[in-house]
C-alpha positions as protocol buffer text, in pm:
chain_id: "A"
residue {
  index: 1
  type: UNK
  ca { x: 9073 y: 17044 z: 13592 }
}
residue {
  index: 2
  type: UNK
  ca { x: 9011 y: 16724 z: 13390 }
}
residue {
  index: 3
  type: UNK
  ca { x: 9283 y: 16474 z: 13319 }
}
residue {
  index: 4
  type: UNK
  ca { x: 9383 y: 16627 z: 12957 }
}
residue {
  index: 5
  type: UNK
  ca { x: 9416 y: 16941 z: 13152 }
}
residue {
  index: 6
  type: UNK
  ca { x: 9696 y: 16811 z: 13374 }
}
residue {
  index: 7
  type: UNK
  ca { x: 9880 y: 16613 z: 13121 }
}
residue {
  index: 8
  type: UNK
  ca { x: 9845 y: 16913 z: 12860 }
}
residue {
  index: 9
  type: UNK
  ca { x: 9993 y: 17127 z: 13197 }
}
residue {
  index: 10
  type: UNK
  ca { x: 10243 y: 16891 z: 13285 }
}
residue {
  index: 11
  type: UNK
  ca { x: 10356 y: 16824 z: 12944 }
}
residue {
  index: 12
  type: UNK
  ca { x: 10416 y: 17185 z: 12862 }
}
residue {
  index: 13
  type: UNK
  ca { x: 10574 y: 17229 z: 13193 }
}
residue {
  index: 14
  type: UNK
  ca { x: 10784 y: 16946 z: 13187 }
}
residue {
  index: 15
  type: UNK
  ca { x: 10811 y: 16912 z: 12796 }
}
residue {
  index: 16
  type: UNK
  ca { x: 10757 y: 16512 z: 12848 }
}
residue {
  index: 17
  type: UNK
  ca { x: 10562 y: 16389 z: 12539 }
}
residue {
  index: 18
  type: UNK
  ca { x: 10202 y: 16352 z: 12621 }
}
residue {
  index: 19
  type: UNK
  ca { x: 10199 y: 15999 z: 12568 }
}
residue {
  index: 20
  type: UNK
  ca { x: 10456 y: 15947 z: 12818 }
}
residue {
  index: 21
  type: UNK
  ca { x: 10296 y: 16158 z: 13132 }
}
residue {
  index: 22
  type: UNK
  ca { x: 9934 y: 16009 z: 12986 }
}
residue {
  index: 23
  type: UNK
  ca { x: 10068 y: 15647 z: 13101 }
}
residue {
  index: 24
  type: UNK
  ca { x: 10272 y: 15793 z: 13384 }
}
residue {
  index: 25
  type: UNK
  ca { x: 9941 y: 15918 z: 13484 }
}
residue {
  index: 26
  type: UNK
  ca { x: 9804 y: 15654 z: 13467 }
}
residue {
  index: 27
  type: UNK
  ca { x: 10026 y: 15436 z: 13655 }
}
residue {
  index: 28
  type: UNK
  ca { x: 10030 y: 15660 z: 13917 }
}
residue {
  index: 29
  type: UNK
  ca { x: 9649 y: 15596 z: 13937 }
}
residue {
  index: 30
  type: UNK
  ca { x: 9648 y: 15255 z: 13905 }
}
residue {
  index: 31
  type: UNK
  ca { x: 9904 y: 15237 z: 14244 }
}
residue {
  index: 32
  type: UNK
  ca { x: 9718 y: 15463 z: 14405 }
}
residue {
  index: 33
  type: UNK
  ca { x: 9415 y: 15208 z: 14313 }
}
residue {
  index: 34
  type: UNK
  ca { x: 9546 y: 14906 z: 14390 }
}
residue {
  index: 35
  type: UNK
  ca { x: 9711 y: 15050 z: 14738 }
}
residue {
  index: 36
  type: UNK
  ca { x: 9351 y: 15120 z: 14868 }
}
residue {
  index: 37
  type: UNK
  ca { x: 9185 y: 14793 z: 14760 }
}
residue {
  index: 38
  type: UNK
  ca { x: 9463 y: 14632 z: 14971 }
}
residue {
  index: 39
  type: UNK
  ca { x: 9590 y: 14830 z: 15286 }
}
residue {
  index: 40
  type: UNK
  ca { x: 9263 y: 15093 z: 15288 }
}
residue {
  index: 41
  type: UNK
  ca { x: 9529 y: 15372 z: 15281 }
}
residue {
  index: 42
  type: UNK
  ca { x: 9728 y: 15593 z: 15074 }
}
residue {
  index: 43
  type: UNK
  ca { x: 9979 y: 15898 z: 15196 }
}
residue {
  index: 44
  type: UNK
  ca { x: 10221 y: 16085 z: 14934 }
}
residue {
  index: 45
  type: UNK
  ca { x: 10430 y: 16283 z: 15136 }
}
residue {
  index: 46
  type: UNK
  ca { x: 10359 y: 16686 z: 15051 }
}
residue {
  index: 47
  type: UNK
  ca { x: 10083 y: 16585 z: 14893 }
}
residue {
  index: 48
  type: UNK
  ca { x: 9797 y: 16431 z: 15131 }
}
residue {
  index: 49
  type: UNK
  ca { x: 9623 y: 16095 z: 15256 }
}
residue {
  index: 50
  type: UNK
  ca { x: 9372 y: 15875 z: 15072 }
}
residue {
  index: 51
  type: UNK
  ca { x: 9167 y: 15683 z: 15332 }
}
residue {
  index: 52
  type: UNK
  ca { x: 8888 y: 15437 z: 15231 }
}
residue {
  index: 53
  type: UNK
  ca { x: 8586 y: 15412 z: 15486 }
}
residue {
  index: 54
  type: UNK
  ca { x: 8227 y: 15247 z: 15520 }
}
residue {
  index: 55
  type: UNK
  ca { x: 7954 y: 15395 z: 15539 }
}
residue {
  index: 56
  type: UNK
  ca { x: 7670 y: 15186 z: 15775 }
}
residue {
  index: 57
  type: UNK
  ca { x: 7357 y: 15219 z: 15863 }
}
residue {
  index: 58
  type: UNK
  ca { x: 7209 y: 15343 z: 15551 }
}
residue {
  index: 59
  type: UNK
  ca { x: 6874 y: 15521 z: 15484 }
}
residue {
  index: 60
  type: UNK
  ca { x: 6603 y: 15500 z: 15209 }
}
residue {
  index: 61
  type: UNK
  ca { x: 6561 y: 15865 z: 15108 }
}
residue {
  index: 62
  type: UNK
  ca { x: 6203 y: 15838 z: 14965 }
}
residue {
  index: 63
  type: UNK
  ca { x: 6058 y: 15651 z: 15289 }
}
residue {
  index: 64
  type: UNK
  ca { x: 6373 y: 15761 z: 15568 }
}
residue {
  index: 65
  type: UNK
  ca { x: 6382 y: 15353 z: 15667 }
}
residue {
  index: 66
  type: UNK
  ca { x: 6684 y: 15219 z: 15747 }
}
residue {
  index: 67
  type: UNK
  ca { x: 6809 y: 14964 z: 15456 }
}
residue {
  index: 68
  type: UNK
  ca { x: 6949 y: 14644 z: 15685 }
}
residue {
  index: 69
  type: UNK
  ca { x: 7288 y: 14517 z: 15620 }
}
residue {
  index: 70
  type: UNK
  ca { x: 7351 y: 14745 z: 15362 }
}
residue {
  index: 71
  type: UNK
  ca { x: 7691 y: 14920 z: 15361 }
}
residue {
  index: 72
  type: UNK
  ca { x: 7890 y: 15122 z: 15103 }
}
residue {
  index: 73
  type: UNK
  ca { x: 8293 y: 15236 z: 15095 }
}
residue {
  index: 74
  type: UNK
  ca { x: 8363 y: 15588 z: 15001 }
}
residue {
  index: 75
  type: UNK
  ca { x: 8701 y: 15752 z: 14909 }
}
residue {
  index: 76
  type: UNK
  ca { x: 8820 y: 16063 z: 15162 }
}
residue {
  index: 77
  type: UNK
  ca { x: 9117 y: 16273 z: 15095 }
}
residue {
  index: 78
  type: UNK
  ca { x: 9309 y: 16481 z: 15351 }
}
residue {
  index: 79
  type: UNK
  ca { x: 9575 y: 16749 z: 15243 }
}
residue {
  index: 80
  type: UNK
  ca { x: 9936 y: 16730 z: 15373 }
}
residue {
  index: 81
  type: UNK
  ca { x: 10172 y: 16984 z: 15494 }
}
């Protein structure tokens, strides 16, 4: 599903002008955003958990050497109850 999908969804679901759940959207986004470039966590209840993590200890896939000092953050999601 792209994002016009879900605000085409949710405004024929909701019947919310598309402009309105586009910057809803978006805003919801940009909090989520902002929550994990401060705290490194994100949980909406019913919904799941947004956890940022490192990744260390990184290898060169051409030549399988490890690349020194070198360290990247990746995004994981876990689904709630």
């Amino acid at each position: 599903m792209t994002k016009q999908d879900l605000i085409m969804q949710l405004h024929e679901k909701t019947g919310v002008q598309k402009s309105k759940v586009e910057a809803i959207l978006e805003e919801l986004t940009g909090t989520i955003t902002e929550e994990l470039k401060t705290n490194g966590k994100f949980y909406l209840s019913g919904l799941g958990s947004f956890t940022v993590h490192k990744r260390t200890n990184l290898r060169n896939p051409k030549t399988n050497e490890l690349i020194e000092g070198k360290t990247t953050k990746y995004i994981s999601f876990k689904q709630g109850s």
